[in-house]
Steps between C-alpha positions, in 0.01 A plus 500: 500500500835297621570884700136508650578108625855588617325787721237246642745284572751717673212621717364174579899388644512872681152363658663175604809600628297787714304241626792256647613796718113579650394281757346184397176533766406832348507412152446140365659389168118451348481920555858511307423281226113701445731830558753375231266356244192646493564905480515431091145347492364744769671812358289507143176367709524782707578810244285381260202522810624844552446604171160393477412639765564839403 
């Protein structure tokens, strides 16, 4: 579990530090932070749709 958090993590700082070099009128830090923290929650929501659906 500790590698699966480490991963998240790692990605969430790669988001960040991406989105301090992009222009600050085309993304806003509410788009980062929703980028950042919700793709964990989404991610399940989403695949476990897709597999009912088949």
């Amino acid at each position: 579990m500790r590698e699966v958090l480490m991963v998240y993590l790692c990605g969430v700082v790669v988001l960040l530090l991406i989105a301090t070099t992009i222009d600050e009128d085309d993304v806003s830090l509410d788009h980062i932070l929703i980028a950042g923290f919700g793709w964990p929650i989404l991610t399940p929501i989403l695949a476990l749709r897709a597999w009912n659906s088949r």
